[in-house]
C-alpha positions in Angstrom: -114.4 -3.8 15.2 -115.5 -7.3 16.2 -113.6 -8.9 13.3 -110.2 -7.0 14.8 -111.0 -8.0 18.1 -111.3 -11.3 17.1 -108.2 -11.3 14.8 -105.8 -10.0 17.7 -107.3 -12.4 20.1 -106.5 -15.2 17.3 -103.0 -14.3 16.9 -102.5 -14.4 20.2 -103.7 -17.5 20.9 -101.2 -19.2 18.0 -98.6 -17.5 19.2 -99.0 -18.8 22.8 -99.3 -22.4 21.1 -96.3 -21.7 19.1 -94.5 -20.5 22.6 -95.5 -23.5 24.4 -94.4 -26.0 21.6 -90.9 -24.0 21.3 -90.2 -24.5 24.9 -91.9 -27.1 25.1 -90.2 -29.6 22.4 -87.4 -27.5 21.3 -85.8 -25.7 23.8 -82.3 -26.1 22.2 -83.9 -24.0 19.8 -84.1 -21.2 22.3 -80.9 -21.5 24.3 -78.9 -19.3 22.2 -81.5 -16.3 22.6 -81.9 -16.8 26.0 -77.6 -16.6 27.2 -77.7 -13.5 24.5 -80.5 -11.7 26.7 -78.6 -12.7 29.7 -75.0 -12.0 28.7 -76.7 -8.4 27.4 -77.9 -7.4 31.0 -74.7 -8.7 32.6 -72.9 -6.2 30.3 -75.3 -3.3 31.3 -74.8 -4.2 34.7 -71.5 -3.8 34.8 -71.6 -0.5 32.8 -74.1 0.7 35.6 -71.6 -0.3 38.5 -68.2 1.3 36.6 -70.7 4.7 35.8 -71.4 4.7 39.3 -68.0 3.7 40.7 -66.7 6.5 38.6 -68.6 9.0 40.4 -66.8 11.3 42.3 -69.3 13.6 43.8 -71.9 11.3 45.7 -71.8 8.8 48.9 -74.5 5.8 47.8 -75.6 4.3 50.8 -77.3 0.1 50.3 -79.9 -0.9 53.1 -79.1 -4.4 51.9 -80.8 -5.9 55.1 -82.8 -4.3 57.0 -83.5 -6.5 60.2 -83.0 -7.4 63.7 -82.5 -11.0 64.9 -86.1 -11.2 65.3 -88.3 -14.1 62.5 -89.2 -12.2 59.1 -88.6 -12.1 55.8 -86.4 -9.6 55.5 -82.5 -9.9 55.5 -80.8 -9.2 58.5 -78.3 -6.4 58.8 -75.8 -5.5 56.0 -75.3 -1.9 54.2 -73.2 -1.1 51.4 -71.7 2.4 50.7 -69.8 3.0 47.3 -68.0 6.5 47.2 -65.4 8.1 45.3 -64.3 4.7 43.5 -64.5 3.0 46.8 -67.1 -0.4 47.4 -67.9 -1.1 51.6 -70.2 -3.4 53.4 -70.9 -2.6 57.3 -72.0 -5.4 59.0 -72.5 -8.9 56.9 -75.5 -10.3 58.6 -77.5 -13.4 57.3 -78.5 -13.4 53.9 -76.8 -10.1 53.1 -74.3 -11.7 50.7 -77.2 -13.2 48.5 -79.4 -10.1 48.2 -75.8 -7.9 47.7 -75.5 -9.7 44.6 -79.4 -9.8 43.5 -79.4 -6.3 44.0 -76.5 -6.5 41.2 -73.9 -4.7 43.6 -70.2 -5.0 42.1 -69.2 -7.6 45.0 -66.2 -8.4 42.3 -65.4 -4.6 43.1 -65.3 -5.4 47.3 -62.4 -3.4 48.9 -63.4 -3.1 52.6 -65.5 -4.4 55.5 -66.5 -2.5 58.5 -68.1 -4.5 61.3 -69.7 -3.0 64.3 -69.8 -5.8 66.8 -69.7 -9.8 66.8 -73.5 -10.6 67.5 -74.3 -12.9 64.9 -76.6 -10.9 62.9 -73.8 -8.6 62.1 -71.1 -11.1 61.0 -73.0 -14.5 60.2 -72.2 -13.9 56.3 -68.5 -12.7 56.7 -67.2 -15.9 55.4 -69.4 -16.4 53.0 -68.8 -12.4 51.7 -65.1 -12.9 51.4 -65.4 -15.9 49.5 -68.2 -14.4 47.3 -66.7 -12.0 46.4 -63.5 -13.7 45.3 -65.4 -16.3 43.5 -67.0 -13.4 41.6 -63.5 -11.9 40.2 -62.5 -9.6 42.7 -58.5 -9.7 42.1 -57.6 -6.6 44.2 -57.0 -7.0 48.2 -59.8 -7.3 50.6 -59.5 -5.2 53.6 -61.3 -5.9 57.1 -61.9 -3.5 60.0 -63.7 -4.1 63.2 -63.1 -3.6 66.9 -61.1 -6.2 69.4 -62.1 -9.8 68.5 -61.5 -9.0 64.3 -57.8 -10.7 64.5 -59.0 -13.8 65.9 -62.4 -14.3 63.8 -60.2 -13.4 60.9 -57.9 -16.2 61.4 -61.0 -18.6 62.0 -62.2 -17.6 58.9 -58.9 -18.7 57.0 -59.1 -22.0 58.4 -62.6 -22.3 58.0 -62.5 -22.0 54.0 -58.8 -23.1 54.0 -60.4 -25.9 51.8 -62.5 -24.6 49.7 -60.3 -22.1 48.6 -57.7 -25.1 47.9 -60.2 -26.8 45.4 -61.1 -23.9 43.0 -57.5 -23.4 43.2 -56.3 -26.9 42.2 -59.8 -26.9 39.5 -59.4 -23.6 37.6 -55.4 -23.0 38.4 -53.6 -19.8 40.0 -53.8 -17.5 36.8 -57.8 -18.0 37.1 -58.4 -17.8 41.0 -55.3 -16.2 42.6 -55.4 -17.1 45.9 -53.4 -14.7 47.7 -57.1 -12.8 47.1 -59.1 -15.4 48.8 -58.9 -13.8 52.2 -59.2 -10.7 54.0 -56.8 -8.5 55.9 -57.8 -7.8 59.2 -57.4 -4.1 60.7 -57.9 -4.2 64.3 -58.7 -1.3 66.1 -58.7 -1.4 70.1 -58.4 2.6 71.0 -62.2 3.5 70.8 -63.9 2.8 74.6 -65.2 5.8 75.1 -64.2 7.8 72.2 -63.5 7.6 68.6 -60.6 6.9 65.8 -60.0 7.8 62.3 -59.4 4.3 61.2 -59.5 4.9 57.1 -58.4 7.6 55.3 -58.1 7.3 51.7 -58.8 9.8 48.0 -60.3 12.4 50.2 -62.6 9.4 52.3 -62.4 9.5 56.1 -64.1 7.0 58.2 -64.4 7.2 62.0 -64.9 4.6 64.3 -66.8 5.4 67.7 -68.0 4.1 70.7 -71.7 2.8 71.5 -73.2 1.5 74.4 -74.7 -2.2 73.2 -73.5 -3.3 76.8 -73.3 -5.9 78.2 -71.9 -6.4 74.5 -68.3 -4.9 74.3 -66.8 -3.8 71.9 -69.5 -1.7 69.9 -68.6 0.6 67.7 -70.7 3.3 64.9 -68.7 4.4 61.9 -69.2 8.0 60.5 -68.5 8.4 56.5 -67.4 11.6 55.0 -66.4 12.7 51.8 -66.4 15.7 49.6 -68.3 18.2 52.4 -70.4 15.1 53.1 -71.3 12.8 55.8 -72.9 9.5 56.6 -73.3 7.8 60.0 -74.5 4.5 60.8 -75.3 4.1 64.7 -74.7 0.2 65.3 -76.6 -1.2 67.6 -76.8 1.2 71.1 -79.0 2.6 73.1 -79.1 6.2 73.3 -75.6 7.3 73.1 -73.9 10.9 72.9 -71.3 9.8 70.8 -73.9 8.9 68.1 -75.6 12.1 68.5 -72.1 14.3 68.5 -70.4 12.5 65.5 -73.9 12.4 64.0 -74.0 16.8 63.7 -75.1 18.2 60.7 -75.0 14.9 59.2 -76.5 14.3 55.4 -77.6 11.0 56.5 -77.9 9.1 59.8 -78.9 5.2 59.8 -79.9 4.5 63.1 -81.0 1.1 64.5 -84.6 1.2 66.4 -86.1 -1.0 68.5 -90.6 -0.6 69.4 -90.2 -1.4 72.9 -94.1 -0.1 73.8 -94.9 -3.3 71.8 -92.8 -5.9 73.0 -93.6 -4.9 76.5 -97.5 -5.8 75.9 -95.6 -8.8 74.2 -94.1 -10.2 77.4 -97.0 -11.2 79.2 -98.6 -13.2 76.0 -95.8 -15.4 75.1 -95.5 -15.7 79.0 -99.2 -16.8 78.9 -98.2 -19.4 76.0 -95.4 -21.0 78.1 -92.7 -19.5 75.8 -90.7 -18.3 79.1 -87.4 -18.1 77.0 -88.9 -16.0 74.2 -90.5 -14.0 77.0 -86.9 -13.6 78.5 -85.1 -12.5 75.2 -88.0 -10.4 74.6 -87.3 -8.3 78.2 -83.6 -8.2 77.7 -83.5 -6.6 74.1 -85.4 -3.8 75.3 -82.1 -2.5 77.5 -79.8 -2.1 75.1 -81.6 -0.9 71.5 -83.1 3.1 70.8 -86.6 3.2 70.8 -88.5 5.3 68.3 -88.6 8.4 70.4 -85.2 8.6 71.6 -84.0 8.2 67.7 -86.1 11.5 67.3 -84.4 13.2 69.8 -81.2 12.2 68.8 -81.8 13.4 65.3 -83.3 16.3 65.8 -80.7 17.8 68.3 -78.2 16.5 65.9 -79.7 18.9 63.0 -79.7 15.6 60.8 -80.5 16.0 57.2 -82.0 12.8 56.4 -83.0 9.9 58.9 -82.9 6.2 57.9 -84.4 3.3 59.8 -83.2 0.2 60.0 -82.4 -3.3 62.5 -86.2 -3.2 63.4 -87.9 -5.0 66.1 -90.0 -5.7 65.3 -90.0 -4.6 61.4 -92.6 -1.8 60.5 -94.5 -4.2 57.9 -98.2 -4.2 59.1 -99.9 -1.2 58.8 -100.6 -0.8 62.8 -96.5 -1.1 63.8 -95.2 1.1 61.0 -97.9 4.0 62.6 -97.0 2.7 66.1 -93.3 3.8 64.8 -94.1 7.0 63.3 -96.5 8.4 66.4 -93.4 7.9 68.6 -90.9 9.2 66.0 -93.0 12.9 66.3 -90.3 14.4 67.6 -88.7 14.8 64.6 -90.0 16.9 62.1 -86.9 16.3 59.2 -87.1 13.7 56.5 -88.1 10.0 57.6 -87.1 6.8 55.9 -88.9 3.6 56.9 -85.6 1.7 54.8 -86.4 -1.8 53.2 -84.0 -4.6 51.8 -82.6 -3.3 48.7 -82.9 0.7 49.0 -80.5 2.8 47.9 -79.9 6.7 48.8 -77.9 9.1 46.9 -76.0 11.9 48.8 -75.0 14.2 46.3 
């Protein structure tokens, strides 16, 4: 048994020095293994994304980022939904675009964008998301919705990668990066203050836009997503808000923002005590227009909602003591309860 032992053990520790001396000395030698492995899971990629593009029974919903403003690791808000041959983001927040395409999502296959409001964690990768995307193949148009102020960022967006999109056009030519695709076209909707508007309808998809109360920030809208018997809403950012609980009926899936304001209040005095007077200041006015934990509940649970997803945290719930800070005040509702990280993915079906 010994002898075995001490054969494997031998093996393995030429092979190691035959690995190191490879990659070492000779990694030429290697190079045309290694682009095979890689062009090999770029292939099954892709057949993953048209499989699931070709679905026509389920909504997937993406919590690409899963953050507030507030210092973390995690990406800041972005979510994808692919149904019915159809690829959306909602919101484009920083660092969404980057972990959209680690996560291996058809970006190439981009046909809308749905923003909620212009705070910066919702929009900071917008540019960056339309020229992704285009970089990446996408040869079909590029559609943008969003409440008042989508027009003019739009047309700041143009200018802003006016230039770029004039050098890979003048490198790799028009048949290889048609640039008529490089932008977006903006759908501007202004008929939602108070109410709600169908503002997509496409193969059997409807999406409605509807009014939140992020005041002072104005507009801010949620979108509802339903297809096939189906339905998916994403709150924005609000505070508690009977337009989020009455489109949000009977709903498969709600993903609702949620803010822990028991904790930041004990917060206040201690960065206070630290001389961090402007933190201590953000840190009072956030509380005024988020949903706490509790209200969430209620909303959900008067709302008959199948399935409740948490995101936009503040703070996130990634020690131990805030996660079950979260849950005690989430009691109220007794359905199922996602804590969503970067990179989930749920399957309506």
């Amino acid at each position: 048994m010994k002898k075995i032992l001490y054969s494997i053990l031998g093996l393995a520790a030429i092979l190691l020095v035959i690995g190191f001396v490879v990659t070492t000395f000779f990694p030429e030698k290697l190079v045309p293994f290694m682009l095979n492995q890689q062009l090999q899971r770029q292939m099954a990629l892709v057949e993953k994304n048209n499989e699931i593009l070709e679905d026509q029974e389920s909504i997937r919903v993406y919590t690409v980022g899963t953050a507030s403003p507030m210092p973390g690791e995690r990406v800041q808000t972005g979510t994808g939904v692919i149904v019915n041959g159809h690829f959306f983001m909602f919101d484009v927040g920083d660092g969404v675009v980057q972990k959209a395409e680690n996560m291996g999502l058809p970006l190439n296959r981009l046909d809308g964008i749905f923003i909620t409001h212009w705070h910066s964690d919702h929009m900071m990768d917008l540019p960056s998301l339309i020229s992704r995307s285009w970089l990446l193949g996408r040869t079909k148009d590029l559609h943008l919705y969003g409440p008042d102020g989508t027009d003019t960022l739009n047309q700041a967006i143009n200018q802003f990668l006016h230039i770029e999109n004039r050098h890979r056009l003048d490198h790799h030519g028009h048949e290889t990066m048609d640039i008529s695709k490089a932008r977006a076209i903006a759908h501007e909707f202004k008929n939602v203050q108070g109410g709600k508007e169908v503002i997509y309808q496409q193969d059997g998809i409807t999406i409605t836009a509807f009014d939140v109360d992020h005041s002072p920030i104005e507009p801010a809208v949620g979108y509802a997503i339903e297809y096939n018997g189906k339905k998916v809403v994403i709150s924005g950012d609000t505070k508690k808000n009977d337009l989020v609980l009455e489109m949000a009926e009977n709903a498969d899936l709600l993903l609702h923002e949620v803010i822990l304001n028991s904790l930041l209040k004990q917060m206040e005095p201690r960065l206070k005590q630290f001389g961090m007077t402007r933190n201590r200041k953000i840190v009072h006015d956030i509380q005024d227009y988020h949903t706490p934990p509790s209200e969430v509940a209620e909303i959900a649970s008067k709302a008959n909602v199948k399935k409740l997803v948490l995101h936009h945290f503040a703070p996130p719930p990634d020690f131990r003591v805030v996660k079950n800070l979260y849950q005690k005040e989430l009691s109220g509702y007794d359905g199922e309860i996602h804590f969503s990280n970067d990179g989930d993915v749920f399957v309506i079906e």
